[in-house]
C-alpha positions in Angstrom: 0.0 0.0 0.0 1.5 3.3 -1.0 1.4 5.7 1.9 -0.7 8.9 1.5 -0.5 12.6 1.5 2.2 12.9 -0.2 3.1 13.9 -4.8 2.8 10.7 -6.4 3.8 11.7 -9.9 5.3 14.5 -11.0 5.4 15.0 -15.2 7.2 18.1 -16.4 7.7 19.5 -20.2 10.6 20.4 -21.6 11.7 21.4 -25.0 14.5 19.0 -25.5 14.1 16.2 -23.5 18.4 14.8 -24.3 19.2 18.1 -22.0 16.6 17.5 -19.6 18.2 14.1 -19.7 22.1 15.1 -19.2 20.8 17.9 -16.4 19.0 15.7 -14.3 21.5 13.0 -14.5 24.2 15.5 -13.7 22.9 17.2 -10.8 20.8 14.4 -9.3 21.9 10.6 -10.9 18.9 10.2 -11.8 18.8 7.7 -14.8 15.5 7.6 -17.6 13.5 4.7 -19.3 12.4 6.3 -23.1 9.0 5.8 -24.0 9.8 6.7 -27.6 10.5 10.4 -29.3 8.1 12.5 -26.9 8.2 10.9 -23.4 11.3 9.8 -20.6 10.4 8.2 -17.2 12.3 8.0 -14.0 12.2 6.7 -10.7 14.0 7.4 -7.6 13.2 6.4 -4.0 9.6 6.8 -3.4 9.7 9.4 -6.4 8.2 8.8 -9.8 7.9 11.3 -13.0 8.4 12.2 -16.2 9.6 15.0 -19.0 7.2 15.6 -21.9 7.9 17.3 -25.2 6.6 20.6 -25.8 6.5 22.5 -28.1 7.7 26.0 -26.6 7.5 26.9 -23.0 4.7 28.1 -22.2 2.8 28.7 -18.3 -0.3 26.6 -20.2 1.8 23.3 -20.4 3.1 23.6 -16.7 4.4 21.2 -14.3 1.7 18.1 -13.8 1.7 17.1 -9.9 -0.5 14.0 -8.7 -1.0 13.9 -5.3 -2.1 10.2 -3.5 
């Protein structure tokens, strides 16, 4: 049973996902699974996420938290 009241899934956009790749690795070690061209997952601890193409940066395609 996962425990409650805390983010459960976090899924961010980025505009190049290879440098969201190499900046997360480098400052946390976090390592990805791809999901194809548009989507990379990751997993650390008791944390779970993503990064998401898009297409420019924009406040309407903003950070996705779930909370459980």
């Amino acid at each position: 049973m996962r425990p409650e009241n805390r983010i459960d899934y976090v899924e961010i956009p980025v505009t190049d996902l290879a440098r969201a790749r190499e900046f997360f690795s480098a400052m946390f070690g976090w390592t990805f699974q791809e999901w194809g061209d548009v989507y990379m997952s990751f997993k650390v601890g008791r944390l779970e996420g993503g990064f998401r193409l898009a297409p420019e940066a924009a406040p309407s395609s903003g950070v996705l938290l779930v909370f459980f």
